[in-house]
C-alpha positions as CSV (number, residue, x, y, z in Angstrom):
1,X,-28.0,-5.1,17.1
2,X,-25.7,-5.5,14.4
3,X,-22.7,-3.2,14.0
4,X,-23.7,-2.4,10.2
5,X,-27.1,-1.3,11.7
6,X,-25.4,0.7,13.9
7,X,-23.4,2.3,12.0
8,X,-26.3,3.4,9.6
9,X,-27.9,5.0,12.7
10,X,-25.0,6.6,15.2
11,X,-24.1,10.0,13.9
12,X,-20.6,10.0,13.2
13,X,-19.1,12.8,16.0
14,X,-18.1,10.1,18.2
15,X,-15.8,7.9,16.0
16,X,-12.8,10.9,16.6
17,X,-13.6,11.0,20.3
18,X,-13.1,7.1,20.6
19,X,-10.0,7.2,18.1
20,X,-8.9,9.8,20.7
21,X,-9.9,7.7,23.5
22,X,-8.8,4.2,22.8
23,X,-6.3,5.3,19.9
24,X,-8.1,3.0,17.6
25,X,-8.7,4.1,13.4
26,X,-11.8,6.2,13.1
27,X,-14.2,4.8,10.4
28,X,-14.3,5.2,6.6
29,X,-15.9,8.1,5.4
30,X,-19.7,7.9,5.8
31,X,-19.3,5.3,8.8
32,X,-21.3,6.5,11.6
33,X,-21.1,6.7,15.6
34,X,-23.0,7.8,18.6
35,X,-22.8,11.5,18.9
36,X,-20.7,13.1,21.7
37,X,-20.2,16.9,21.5
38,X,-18.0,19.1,24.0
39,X,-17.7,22.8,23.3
40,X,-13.8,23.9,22.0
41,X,-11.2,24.5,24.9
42,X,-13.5,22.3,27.1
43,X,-11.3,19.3,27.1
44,X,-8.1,21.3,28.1
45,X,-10.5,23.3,31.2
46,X,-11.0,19.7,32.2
47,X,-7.6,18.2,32.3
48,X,-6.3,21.5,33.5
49,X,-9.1,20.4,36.4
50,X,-7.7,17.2,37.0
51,X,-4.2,18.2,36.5
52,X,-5.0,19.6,40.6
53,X,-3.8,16.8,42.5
54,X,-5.7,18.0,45.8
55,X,-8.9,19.8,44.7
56,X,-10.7,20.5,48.4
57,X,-14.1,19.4,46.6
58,X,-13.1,16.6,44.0
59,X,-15.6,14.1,45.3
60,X,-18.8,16.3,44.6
61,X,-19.0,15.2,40.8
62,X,-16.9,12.5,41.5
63,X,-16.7,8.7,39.7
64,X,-15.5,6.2,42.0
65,X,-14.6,3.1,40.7
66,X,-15.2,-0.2,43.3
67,X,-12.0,-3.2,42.5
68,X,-13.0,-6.3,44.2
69,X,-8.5,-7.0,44.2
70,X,-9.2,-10.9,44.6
71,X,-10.6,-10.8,40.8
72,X,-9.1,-7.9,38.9
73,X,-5.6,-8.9,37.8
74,X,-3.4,-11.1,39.0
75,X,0.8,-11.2,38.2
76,X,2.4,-13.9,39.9
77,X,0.1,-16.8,38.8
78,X,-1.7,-17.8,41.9
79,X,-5.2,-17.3,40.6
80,X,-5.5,-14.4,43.0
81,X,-5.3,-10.8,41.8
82,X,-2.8,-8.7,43.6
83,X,-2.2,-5.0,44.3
84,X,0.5,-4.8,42.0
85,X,-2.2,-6.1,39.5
86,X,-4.4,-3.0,40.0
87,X,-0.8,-0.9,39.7
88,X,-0.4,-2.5,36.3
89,X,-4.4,-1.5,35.1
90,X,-4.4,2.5,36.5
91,X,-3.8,3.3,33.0
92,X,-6.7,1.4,31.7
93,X,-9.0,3.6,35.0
94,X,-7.1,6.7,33.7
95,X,-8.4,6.2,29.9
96,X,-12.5,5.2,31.9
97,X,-11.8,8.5,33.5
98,X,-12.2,7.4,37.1
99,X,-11.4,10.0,40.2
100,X,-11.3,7.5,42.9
101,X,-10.5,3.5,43.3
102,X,-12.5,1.5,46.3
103,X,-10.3,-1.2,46.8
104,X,-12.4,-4.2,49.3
105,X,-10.1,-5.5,52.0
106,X,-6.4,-6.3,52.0
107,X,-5.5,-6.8,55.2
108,X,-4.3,-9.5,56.7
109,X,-7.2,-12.1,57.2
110,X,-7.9,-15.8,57.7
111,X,-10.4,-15.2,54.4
112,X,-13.2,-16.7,55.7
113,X,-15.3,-14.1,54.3
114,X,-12.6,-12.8,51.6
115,X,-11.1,-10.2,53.4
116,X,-13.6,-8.8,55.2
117,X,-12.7,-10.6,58.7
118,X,-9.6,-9.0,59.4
119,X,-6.8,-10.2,61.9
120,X,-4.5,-7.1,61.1
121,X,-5.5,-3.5,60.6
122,X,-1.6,-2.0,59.8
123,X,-0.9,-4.4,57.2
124,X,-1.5,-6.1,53.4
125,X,-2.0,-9.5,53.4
126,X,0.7,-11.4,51.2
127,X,-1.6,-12.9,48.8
128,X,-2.3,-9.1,48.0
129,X,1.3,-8.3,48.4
130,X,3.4,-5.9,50.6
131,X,2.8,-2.4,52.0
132,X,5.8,-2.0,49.5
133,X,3.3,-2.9,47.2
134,X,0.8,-0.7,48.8
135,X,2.7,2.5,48.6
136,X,3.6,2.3,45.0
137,X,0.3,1.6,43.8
138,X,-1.0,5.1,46.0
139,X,2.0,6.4,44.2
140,X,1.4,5.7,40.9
141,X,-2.3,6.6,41.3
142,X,-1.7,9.7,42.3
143,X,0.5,10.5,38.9
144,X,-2.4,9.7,37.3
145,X,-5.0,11.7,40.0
146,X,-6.8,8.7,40.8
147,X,-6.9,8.2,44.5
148,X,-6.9,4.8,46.7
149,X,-9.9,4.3,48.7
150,X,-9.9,1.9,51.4
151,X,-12.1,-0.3,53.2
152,X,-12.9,0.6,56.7
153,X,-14.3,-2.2,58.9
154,X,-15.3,-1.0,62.1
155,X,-18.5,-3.7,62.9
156,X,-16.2,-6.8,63.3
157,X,-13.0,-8.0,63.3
158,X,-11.8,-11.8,62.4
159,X,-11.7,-14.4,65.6
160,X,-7.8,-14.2,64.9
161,X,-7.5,-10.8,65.6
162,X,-4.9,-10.1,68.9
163,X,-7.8,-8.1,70.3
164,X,-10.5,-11.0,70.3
165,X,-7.3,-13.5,70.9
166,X,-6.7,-11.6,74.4
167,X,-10.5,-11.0,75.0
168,X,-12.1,-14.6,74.7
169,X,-8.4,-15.7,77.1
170,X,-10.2,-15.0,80.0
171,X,-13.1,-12.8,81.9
172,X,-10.9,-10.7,83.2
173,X,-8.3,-10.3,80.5
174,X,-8.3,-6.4,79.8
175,X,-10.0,-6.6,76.3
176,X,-12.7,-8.7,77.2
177,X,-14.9,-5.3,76.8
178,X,-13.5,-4.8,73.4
179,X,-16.5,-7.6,72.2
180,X,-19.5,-8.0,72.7
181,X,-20.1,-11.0,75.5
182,X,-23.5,-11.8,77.3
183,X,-24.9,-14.4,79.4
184,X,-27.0,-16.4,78.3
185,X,-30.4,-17.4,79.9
186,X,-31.7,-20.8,81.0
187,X,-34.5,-22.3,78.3
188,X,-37.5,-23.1,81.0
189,X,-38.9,-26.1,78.7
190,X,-35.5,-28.0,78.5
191,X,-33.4,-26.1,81.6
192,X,-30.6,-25.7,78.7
193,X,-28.4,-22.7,78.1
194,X,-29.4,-21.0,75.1
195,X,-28.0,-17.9,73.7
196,X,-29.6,-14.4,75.4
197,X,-32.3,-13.5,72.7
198,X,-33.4,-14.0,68.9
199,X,-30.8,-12.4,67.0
200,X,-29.6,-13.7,63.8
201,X,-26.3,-13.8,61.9
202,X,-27.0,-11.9,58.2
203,X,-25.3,-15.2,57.1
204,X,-28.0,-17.4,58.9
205,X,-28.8,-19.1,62.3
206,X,-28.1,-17.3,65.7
207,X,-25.9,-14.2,65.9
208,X,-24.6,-15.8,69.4
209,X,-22.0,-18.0,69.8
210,X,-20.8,-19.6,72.9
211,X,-17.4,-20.0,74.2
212,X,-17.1,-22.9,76.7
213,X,-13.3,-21.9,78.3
214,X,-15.9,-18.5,79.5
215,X,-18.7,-19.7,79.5
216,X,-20.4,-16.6,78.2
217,X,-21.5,-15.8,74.3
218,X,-20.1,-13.5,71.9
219,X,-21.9,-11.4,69.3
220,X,-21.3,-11.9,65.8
221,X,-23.5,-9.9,63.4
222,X,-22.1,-11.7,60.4
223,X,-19.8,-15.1,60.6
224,X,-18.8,-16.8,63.7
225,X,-15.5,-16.0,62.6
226,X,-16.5,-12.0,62.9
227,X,-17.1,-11.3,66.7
228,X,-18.7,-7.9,66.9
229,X,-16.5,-5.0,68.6
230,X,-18.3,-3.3,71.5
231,X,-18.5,0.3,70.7
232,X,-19.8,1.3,74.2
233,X,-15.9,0.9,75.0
234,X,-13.7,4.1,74.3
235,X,-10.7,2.6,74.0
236,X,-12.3,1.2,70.5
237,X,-13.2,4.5,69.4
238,X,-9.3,5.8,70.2
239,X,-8.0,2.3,68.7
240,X,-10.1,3.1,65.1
241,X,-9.0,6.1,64.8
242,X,-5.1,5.2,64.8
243,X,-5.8,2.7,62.1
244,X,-7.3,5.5,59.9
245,X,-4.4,7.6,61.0
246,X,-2.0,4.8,60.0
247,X,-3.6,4.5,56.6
248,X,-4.2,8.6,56.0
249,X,-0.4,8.7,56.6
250,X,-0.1,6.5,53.7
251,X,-1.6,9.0,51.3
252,X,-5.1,7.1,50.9
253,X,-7.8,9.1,49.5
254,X,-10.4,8.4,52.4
255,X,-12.4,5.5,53.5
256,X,-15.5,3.3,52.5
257,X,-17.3,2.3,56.1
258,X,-18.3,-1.3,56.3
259,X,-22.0,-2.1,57.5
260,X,-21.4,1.0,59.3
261,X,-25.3,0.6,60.2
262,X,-24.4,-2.5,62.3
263,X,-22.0,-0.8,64.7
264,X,-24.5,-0.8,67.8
265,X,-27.2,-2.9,69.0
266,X,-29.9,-2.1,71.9
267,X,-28.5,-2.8,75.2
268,X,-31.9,-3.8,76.4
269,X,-30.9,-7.0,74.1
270,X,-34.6,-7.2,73.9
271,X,-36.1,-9.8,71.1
272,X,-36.4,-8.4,67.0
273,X,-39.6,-8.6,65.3
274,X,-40.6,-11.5,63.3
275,X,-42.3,-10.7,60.1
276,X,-44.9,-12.0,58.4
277,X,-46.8,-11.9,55.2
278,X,-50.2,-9.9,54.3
279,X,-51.8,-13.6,55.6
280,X,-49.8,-13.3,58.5
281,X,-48.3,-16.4,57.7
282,X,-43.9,-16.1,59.2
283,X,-41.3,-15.2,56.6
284,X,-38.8,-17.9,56.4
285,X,-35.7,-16.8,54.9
286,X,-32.9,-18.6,52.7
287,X,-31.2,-20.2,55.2
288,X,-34.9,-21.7,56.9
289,X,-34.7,-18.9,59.8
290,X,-37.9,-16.9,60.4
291,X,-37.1,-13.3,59.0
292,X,-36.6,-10.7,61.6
293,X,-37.3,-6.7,61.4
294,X,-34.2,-5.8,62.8
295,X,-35.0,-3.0,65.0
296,X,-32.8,-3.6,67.8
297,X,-29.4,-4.4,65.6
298,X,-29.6,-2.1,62.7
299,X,-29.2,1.7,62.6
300,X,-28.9,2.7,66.4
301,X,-28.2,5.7,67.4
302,X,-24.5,5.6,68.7
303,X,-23.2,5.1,65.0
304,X,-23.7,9.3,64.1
305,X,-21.4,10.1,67.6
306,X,-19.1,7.4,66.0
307,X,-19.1,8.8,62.9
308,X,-19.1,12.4,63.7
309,X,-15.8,11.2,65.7
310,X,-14.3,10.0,62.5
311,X,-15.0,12.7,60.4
312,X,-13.7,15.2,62.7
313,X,-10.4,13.3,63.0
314,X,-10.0,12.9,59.5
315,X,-11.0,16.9,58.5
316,X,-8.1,17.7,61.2
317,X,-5.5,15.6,59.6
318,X,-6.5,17.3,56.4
319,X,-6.0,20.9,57.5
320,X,-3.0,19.9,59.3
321,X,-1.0,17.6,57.9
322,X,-1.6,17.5,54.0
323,X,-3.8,19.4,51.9
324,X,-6.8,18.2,50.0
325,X,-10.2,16.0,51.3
326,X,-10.1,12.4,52.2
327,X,-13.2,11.3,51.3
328,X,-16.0,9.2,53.8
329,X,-18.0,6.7,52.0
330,X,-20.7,5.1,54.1
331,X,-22.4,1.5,53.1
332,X,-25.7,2.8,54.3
333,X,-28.9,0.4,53.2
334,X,-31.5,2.5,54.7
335,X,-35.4,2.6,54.4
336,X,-36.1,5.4,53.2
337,X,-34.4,9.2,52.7
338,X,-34.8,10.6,56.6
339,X,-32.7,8.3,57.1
340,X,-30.4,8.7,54.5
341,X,-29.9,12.1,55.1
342,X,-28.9,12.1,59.1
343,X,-26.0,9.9,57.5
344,X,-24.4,13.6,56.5
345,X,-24.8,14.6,60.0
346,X,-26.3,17.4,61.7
347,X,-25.5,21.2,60.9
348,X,-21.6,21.4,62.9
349,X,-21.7,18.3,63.2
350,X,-20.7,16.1,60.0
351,X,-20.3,12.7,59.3
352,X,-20.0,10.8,55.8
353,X,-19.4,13.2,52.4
354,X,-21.1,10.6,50.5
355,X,-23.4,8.0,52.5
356,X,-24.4,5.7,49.3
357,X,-28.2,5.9,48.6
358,X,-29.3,2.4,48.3
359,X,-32.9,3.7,47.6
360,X,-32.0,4.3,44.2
361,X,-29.4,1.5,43.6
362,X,-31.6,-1.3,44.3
363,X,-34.8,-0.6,43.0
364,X,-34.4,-3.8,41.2
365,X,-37.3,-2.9,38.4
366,X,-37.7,-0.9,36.0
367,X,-40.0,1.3,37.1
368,X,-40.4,4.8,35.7
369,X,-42.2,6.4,38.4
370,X,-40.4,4.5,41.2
371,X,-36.8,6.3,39.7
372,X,-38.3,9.6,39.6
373,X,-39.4,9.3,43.0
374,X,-36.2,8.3,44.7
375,X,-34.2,10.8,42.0
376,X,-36.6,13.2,43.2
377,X,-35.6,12.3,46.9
378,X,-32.0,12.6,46.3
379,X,-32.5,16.1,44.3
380,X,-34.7,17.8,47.2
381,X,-34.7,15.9,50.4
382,X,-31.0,15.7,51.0
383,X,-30.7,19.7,51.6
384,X,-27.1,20.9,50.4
385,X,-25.6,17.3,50.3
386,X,-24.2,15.2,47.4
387,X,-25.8,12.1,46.8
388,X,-23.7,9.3,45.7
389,X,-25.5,7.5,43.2
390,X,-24.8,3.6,42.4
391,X,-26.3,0.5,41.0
392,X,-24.1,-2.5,41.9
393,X,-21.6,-3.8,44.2
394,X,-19.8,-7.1,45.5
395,X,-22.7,-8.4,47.6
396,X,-25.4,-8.4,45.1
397,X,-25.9,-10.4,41.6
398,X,-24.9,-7.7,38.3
399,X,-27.1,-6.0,36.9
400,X,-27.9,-8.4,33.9
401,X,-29.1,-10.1,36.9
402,X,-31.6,-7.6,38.7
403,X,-32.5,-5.6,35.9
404,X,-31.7,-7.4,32.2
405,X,-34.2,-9.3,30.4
406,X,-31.9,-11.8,28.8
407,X,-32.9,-10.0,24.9
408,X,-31.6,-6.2,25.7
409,X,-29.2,-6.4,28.5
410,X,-26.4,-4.3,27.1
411,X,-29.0,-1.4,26.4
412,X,-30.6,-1.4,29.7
413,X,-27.3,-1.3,31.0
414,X,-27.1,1.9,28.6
415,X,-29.8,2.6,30.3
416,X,-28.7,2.8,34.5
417,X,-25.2,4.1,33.4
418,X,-27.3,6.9,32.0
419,X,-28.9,7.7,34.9
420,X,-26.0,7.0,37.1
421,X,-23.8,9.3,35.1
422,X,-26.1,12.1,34.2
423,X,-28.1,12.9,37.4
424,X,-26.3,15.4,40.3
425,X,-23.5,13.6,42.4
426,X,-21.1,11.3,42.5
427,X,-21.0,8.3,40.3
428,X,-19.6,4.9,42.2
429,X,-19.8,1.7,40.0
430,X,-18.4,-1.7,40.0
431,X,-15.5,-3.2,37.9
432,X,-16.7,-5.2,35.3
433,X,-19.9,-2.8,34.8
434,X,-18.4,-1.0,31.9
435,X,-18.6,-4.2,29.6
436,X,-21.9,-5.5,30.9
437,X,-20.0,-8.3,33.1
438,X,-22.3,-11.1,33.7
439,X,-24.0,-13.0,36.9
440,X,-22.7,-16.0,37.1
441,X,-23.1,-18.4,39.7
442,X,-22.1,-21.6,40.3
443,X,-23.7,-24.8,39.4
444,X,-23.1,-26.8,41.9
445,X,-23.0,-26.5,45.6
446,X,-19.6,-28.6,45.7
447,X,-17.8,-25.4,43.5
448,X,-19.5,-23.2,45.7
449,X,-16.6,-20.9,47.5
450,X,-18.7,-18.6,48.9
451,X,-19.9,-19.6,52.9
452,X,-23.5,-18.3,52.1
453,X,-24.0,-19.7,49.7
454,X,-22.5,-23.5,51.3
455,X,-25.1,-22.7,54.2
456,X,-27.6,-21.4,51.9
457,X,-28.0,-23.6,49.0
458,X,-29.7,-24.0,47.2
459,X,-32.1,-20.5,47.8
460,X,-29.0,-18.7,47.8
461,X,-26.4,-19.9,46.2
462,X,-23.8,-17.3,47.8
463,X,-21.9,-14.0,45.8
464,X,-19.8,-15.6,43.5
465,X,-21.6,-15.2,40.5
466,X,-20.6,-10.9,40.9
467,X,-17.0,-12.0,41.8
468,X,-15.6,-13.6,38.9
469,X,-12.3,-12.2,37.3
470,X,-12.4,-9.5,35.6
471,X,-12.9,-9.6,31.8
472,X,-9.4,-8.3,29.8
473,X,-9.3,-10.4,26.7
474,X,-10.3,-13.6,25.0
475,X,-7.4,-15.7,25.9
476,X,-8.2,-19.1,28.6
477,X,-8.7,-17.1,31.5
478,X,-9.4,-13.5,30.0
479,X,-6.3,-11.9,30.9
480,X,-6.9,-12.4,34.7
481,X,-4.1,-15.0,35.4
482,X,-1.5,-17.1,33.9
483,X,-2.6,-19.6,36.1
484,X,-5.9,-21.1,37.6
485,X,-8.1,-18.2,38.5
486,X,-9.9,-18.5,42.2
487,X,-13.4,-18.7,40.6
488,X,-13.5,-19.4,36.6
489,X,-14.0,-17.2,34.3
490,X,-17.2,-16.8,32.9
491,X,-18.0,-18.1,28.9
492,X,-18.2,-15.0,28.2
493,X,-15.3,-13.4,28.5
494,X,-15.1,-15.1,24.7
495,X,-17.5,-11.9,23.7
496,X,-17.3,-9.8,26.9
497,X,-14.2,-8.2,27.3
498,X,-12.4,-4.9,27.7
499,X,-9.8,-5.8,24.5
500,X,-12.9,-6.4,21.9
501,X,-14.7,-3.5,23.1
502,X,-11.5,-1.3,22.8
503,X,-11.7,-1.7,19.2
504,X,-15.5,-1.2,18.8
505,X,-16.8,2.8,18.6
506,X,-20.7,1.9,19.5
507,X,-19.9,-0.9,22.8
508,X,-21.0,-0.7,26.0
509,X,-17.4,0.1,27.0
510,X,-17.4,3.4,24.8
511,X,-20.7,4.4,26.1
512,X,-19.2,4.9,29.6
513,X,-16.5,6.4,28.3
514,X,-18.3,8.8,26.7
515,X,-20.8,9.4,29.6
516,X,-18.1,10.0,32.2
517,X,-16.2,13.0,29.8
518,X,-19.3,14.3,29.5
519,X,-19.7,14.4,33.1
520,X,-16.5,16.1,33.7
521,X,-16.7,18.4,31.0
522,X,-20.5,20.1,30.3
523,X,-21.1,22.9,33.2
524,X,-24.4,21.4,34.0
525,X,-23.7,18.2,34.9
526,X,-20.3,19.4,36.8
527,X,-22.5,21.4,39.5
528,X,-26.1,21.3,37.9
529,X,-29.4,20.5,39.2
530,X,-31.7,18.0,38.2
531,X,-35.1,18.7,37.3
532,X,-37.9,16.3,36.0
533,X,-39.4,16.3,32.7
534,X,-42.8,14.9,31.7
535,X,-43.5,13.6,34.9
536,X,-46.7,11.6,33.7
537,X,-45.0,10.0,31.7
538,X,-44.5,6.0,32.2
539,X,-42.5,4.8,30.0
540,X,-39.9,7.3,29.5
541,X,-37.7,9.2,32.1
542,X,-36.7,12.6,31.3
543,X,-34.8,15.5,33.3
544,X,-32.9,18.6,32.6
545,X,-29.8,19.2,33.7
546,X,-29.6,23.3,34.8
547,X,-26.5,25.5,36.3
548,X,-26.4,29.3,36.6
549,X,-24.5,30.2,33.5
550,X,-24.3,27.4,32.0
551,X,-26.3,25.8,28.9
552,X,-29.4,23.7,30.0
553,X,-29.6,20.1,28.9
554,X,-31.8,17.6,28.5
555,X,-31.5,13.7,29.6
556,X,-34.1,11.0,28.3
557,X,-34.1,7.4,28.8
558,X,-36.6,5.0,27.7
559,X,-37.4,1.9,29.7
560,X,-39.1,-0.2,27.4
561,X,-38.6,-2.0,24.8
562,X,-40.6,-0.5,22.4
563,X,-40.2,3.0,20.5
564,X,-41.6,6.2,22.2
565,X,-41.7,10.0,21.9
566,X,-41.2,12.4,24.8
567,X,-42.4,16.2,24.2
568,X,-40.4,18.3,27.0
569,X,-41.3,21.3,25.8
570,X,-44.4,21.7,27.9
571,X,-45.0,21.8,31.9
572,X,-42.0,21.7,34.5
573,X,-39.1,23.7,33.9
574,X,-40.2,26.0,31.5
575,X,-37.8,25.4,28.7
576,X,-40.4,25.7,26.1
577,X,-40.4,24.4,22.2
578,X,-36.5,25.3,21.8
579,X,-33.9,23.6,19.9
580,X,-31.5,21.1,20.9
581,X,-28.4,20.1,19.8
582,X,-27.4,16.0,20.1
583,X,-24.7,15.2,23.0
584,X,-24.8,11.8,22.7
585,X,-27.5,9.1,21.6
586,X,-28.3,5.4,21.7
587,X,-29.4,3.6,18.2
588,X,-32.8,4.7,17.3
589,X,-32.6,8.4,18.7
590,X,-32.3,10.9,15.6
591,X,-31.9,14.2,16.0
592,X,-34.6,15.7,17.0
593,X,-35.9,19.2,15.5
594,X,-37.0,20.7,19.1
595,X,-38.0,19.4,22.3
596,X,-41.5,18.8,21.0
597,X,-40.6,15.7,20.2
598,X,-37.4,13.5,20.7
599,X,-37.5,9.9,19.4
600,X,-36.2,7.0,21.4
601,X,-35.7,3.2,20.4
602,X,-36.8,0.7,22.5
603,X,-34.3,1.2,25.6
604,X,-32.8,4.2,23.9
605,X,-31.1,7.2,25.6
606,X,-30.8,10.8,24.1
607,X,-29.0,13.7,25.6
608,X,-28.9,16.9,24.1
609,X,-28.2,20.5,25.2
610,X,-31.0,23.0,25.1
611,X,-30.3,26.1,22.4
């Protein structure tokens, strides 16, 4: 839509808060904006808030921003972004309003799967920089209450890693039990060795590999290059928790667990499932393997000892040694919320703060009634818990990708950071979100850098189309590098980037902006429920957002592309046909006179608090 338009329909509140924001010129007189309203004194309660470096419950309305470091700013010209990098942007996550930073591996690694194959657990890797480099950027994060996340990853380790080094030596070397190694078993047909049962490699083919100087096979869950750590061994439990002690020493914030659900698999080593179709016809998947279920190497029951383990360690260093919670972040794809919720742990017994609920983030469609369901599910199934909510990540395509039509992207994205924002919880996104980054893969399976996508092409065509540098400014290579970035920058970065939308009130960029200081600063969405609206409806998804003492407000989002009316004052939480007064709103969301009837553009969003 064109800015004139815009501008003819935003109501005009919002240009002072982005001047404020982004210390840009407010419009002429009679210019208009989106509407944000906070009550007076609000804005110093919050910063007074934040002003508390060590809050004890900071992560329960907290927005946690994920930095794949490879593509977010480099500063020595290698095409690689560095930690100094992220040191130089805190300012820029200050402004967003972020609590948290997730940074993806930097360890020390061979970088066969970028990071996540790591050969040192006590170190940075020098393409990232130094733990020099490390401390400073903790340092200066902290000055500006933003905390450094880090990734904990507990499944697997890289091939190159001393441990795996000593264990594949020899049979008898004393960390041969630190990995998982099996016989294997004779194939009757051709009286071959072949690897013990069916299991599969998440990157395709067998998940066994064999080692002819033991003769036996390892387990590798992911890459060859990522043997899997046996967690039957206790001396892997004690050697875990030393790394997070090392790290919690350094002043992180907590940790992000890595397929966390991946950490055991059934000793019986008894075949997985194939499935089928409705014809019952064998699901191939990308890389030509028949698709298993599995049931024997996903979600078994020694991860919640494991984790219970962690938790415990980390809560003592916190009342011991320095004030204030380190967070636990779990990377828990589950199937449905049962599952979800013996993530938290049982009562005495806890494990993550925030398992992430994957049940809402990739619901891929939009789908009114499906949303309300899993928000539903996270709002009453999950007992006292906070859900982290989320809608993208390093491992999946963007969201133009899984939820854009290619005509209203940047509203639909309106759209999910509306409902990530405004429902109970913690918000996590990725970097790049808050401009409406785009998918792009590659072209060709020779600029392919990705290994899933080299064994997988072309069905899948790997993760680098959600890795691409991130999007600064205009110039060659969008403010990434001075030299050739690792992947190239995407066209565009020409239109898409965080300089142009610095100086425009009504982007995508401002929206966020907005969303987040309304998160931090209205009582109800600080600490308040979430209730449906209109729960027939199909089109449009409404809630209200309720705390004792606090004003009620009301949340709608529209998921079509055509124009609808909600009435909320009728059936649910018994709000009745009062007046509302505008918090924010999308183009084509006027003010409405009550909540009998609140207008919404196609893909619009109006939130307004109940009077």
């Amino acid at each position: 839509m064109d800015s004139k338009i815009r501008k003819g329909i935003w109501n005009c509140t919002i240009a002072l808060l982005m001047a404020l924001v982004f210390a840009t010129a407010a419009p002429t007189a009679g210019g208009q904006t989106p509407t944000v309203k906070t009550k007076p004194g609000n804005k110093g309660q919050a910063e007074q808030k934040r002003n508390q470096a060590e809050v004890k419950d900071w992560w329960k309305n907290a927005v946690i921003y994920e930095i794949y470091p490879r593509s977010f700013q480099d500063t020595n010209g290698d095409g690689l972004g560095d930690l100094n990098g992220i040191t130089e942007r805190l300012d820029y996550l200050k402004e967003l309003g972020v609590d948290a930073i997730w940074l993806t591996p930097v360890y020390p690694s061979p970088q066969v799967d970028f990071g996540y194959d790591i050969s040192d657990y006590k170190n940075i890797d020098p393409q990232y920089g130094t733990l020099a480099d490390f401390d400073r950027l903790v340092a200066e994060a902290g000055k500006r209450h933003i905390r450094v996340l880090m990734d904990m990853v507990m499944n697997h380790t890289s091939d190159q890693h001393e441990w795996f080094l000593e264990s594949r030596s020899s049979r008898d070397n004393p960390y041969r039990d630190w990995y998982v190694w099996h016989d294997g078993k004779v194939d009757r047909a051709t009286g071959k060795t072949v690897p013990p049962n069916n299991w599969q490699s998440l990157f395709g083919h067998s998940a066994w590999e064999w080692d002819a100087k033991t003769r036996q096979y390892y387990y590798h869950k992911f890459y060859i290059q990522q043997p899997d750590v046996n967690w039957h061994n206790p001396q892997v439990h004690a050697a875990f928790e030393d790394v997070a002690h090392f790290w919690l020493k350094r002043g992180v914030g907590g940790f992000r667990f890595d397929a966390i659900t991946t950490l055991y698999e059934d000793p019986s080593l008894a075949d997985e499932g194939v499935v089928r179709d409705k014809d019952g016809k064998v699901i191939i998947n990308a890389y030509g393997d028949p698709q298993l279920d599995g049931s024997k190497t996903d979600n078994q029951p020694g991860l919640h000892p494991v984790m219970q383990e962690m938790r415990a360690a980390t809560d003592k260093f916190n009342l011991e040694t320095f004030p204030g919670t380190r967070v636990l972040i779990g990377e828990t794809y589950l199937p449905n919320i049962e599952e979800l919720t013996k993530m938290y742990g049982p009562p005495g017994k806890p494990e993550f703060h925030l398992p992430m609920d994957t049940q809402v983030a990739f619901i891929n469609k939009l789908d009114v009634a499906t949303f309300r369901s899993k928000l539903i599910d996270a709002e009453t199934h999950l007992s006292a818990h906070i859900p982290l909510l989320l809608f993208d990540n390093h491992d999946n395509p963007r969201l133009d990708m899984r939820y854009g039509d290619g005509v209203h992207d940047e509203d639909i994205q309106r759209v999910l950071a509306t409902i990530l924002f405004a429902s109970r919880g913690a918000a996590l996104f990725y970097y790049g979100d808050e401009i409406g980054m785009k998918t792009t893969p590659p072209e060709r399976k020779q600029d392919v850098k990705d290994p899933i996508g080299i064994t997988g092409w072309p069905r899948e065509k790997g993760r680098d189309g959600e890795r691409t540098p991130m999007q600064w400014d205009a110039s060659a290579q969008a403010g990434f590098t001075t030299g050739t970035p690792w992947l190239p920058v995407p066209p565009s970065a020409q239109t898409i980037n965080v300089a142009a939308q610095k100086k425009d009130p009504y982007s995508l960029l401002a929206w966020y902006q907005s969303l987040i200081r309304l998160k931090k600063t209205v009582p109800a969405f600080e600490r308040g429920a979430n209730i449906m609206l209109d729960v027939e409806n199909t089109n449009v998804l409404s809630w209200l957002r309720q705390a004792p003492g606090a004003a009620q407000v009301v949340v709608c989002v529209n998921f079509t592309a055509e124009p609808q009316t909600v009435n909320l004052a009728t059936g649910g939480a018994g709000i009745g046909p009062r007046h509302v007064k505008t918090l924010l709103k999308t183009p084509g969301a006027a003010d409405p006179q009550s909540l009998r009837a609140i207008k919404l553009g196609p893909f619009g969003v109006y939130m307004g608090e109940v009077q």
